[in-house]
VMD Tcl script that draws the C-alpha trace (Angstrom):
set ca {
  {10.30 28.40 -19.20}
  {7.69 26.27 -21.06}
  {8.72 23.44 -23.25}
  {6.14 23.43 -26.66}
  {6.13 20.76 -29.33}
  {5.15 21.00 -32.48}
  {4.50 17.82 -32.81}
  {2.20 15.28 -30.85}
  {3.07 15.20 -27.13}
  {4.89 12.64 -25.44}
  {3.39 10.76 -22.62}
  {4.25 11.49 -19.56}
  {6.28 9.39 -17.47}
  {3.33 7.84 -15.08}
  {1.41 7.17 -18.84}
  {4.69 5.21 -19.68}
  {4.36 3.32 -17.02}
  {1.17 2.64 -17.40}
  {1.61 1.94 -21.26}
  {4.83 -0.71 -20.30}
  {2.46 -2.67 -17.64}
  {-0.05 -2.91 -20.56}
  {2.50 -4.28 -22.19}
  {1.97 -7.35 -19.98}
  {-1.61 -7.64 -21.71}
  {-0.36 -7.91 -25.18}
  {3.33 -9.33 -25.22}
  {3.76 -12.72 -26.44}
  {3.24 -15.65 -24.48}
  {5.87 -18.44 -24.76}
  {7.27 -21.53 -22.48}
  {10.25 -23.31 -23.24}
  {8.02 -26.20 -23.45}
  {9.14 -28.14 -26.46}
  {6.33 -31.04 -26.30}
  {3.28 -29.26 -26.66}
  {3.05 -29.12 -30.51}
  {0.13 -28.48 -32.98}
  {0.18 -32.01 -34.44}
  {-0.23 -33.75 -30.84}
  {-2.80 -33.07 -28.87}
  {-2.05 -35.34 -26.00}
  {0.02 -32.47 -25.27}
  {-1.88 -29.59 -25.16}
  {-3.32 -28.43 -21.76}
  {-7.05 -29.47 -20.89}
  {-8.67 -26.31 -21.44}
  {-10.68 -26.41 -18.15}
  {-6.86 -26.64 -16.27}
  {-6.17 -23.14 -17.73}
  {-8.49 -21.20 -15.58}
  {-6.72 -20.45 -12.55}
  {-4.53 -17.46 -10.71}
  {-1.09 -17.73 -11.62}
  {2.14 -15.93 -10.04}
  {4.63 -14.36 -10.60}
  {8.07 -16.58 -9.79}
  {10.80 -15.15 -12.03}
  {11.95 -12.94 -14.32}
  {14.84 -13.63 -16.35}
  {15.36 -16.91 -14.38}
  {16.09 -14.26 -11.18}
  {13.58 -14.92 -8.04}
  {11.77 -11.88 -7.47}
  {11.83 -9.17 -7.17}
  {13.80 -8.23 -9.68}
  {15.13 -4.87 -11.05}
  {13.64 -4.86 -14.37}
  {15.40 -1.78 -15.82}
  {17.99 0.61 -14.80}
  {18.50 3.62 -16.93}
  {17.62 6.80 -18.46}
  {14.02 6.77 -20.07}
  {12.93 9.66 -23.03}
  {14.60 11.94 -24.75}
  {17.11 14.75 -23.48}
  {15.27 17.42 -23.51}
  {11.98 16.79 -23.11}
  {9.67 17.46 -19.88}
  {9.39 14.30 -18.91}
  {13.26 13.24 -19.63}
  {14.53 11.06 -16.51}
  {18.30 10.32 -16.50}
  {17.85 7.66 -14.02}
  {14.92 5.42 -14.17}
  {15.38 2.17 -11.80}
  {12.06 0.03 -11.75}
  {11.93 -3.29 -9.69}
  {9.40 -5.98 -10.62}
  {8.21 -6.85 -6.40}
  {5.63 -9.43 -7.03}
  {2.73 -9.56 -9.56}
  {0.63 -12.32 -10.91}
  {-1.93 -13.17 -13.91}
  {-5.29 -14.78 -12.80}
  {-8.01 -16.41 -16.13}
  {-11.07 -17.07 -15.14}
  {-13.22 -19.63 -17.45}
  {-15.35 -17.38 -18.87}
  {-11.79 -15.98 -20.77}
  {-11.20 -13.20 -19.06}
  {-8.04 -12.19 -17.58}
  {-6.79 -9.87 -14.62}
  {-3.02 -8.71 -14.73}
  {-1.51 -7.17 -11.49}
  {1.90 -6.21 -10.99}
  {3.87 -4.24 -7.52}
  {6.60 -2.71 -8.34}
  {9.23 0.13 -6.27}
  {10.27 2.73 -8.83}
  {13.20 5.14 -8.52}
  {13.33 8.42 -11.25}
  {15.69 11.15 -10.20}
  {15.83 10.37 -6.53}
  {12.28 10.19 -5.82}
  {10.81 7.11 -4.90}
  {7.30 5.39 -6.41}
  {5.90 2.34 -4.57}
  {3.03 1.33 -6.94}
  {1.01 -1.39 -8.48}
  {-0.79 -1.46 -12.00}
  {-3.74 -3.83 -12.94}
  {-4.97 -4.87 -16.39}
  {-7.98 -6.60 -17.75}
  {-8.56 -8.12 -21.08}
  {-9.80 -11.59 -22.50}
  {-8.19 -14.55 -23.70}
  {-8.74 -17.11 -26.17}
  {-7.33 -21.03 -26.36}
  {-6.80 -22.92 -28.96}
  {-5.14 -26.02 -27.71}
  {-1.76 -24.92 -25.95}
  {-1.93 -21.81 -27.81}
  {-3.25 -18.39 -25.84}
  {-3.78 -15.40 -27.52}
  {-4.92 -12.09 -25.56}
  {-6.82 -8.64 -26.15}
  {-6.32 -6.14 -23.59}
  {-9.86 -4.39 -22.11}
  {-9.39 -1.45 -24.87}
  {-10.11 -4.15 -27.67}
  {-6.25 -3.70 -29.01}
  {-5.16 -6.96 -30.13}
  {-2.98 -8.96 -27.83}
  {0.44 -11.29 -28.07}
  {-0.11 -15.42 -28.41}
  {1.77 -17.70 -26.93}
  {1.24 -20.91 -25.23}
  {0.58 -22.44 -21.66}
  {1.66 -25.65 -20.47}
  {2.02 -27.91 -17.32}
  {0.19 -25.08 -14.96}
  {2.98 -22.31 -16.36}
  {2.19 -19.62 -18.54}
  {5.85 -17.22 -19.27}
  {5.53 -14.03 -20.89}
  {8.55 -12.22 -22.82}
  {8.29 -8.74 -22.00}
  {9.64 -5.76 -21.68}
  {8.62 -3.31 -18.84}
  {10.25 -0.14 -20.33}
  {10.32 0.97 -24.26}
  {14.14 1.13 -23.42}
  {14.62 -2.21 -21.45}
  {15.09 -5.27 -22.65}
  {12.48 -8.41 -23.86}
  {13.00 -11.01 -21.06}
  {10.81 -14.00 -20.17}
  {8.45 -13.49 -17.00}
  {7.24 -17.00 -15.69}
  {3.92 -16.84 -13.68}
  {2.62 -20.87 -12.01}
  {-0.25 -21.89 -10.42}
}
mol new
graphics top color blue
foreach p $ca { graphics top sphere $p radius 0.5 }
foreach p [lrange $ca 0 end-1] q [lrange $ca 1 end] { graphics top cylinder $p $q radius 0.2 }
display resetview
C-alpha cells in the first residue's frame, strides 16, 4: 500500500541524519569559560591560535563514544517512522583553517529497527571571530550559531536528533 501526503513530504530518515549532523554547523558555540568577557580583551583568544583541528573529547561530560540518542524518531505512521532509533557519537572532530573556513566530521554507529548503520557525515562552512566570540555559516550560506572559543577548546551545545536532547560537545586541540 502507498502512503500519500497531502502535505509537503517528510525527509527521509538518512536526510534527518544528514539535517541533525548539519546541525553541528549552525548550533551555538559556548564554553563554560567565565573569563573571557567583551570588556577584557586580555582574555580573548589570539585570533591566529584559533586556526587549528580540534577533537572531539566528550559529550555531555561522557568520554566518547557516546550514545547520543535512544528512541523512536517521526511520526507513527509515516514511511519513514522508526520506533527505535539508537545513534552513538564514535569520534568526530572540527578543524578552522585561517582563511575562516571550517570542516566538521563526525563517525557515528546507528541502530533503526534492528539494522545497523556505521557512517560518518562531513560539513563545510566558514567562520567569523570577533574576539572570543565565533559565529558560523554552514557551506549552503544558512546562517550559523555563535558562541565562543577559549584556551584551545571550542564546545558546542547540540542536539544530534530533532527528538534528543541539547547537550554540550567539547572538541580541543
Amino acid at each position: 500500500m502507498t502512503h500519500t501526503l497531502l502535505d509537503a513530504p517528510r525527509p527521509t530518515w538518512r536526510a534527518r541524519v544528514q539535517k541533525a549532523f548539519a546541525v553541528l554547523s549552525i548550533v551555538t558555540l559556548a564554553t563554560g569559560a567565565a573569563g573571557c568577557g567583551s570588556k577584557d580583551s586580555s582574555t580573548a583568544p589570539n585570533p591566529q591560535s584559533i586556526p587549528g583541528e580540534y577533537l572531539l573529547q566528550t559529550i555531555e561530560s561522557k568520554s566518547l563514544p557516546v550514545k547520543v540518542y535512544d528512541g523512536p524518531v517521526g511520526q507513527p505512521g509515516d514511511d519513514d517512522y522508526y520506533e527505535s532509533w539508537a545513534l552513538t557519537i564514535k569520534r568526530g572532530g572540527i578543524d578552522l583553517d585561517d582563511a575562516g573556513n571550517y570542516h566538521l566530521m563526525m563517525d557515528y554507529h546507528l541502530v533503526r529497527d534492528g539494522e545497523v548503520i556505521d557512517d560518518s557525515f562531513d560539513g563545510y562552512g566558514t567562520y567569523q571571530m570577533n574576539g572570543s566570540k565565533i559565529e558560523l555559516t554552514r557551506g549552503d550560506g544558512q546562517s550559523g550559531g555563535g558562541g565562543s572559543v577559549r584556551s584551545g577548546q571550542v564546545t558546542i551545545q547540540m542536539n544530534m536528533v530533532a527528538e534528543g536532547d541539547v547537550v554540550p560537545y567539547v572538541f580541543r586541540k
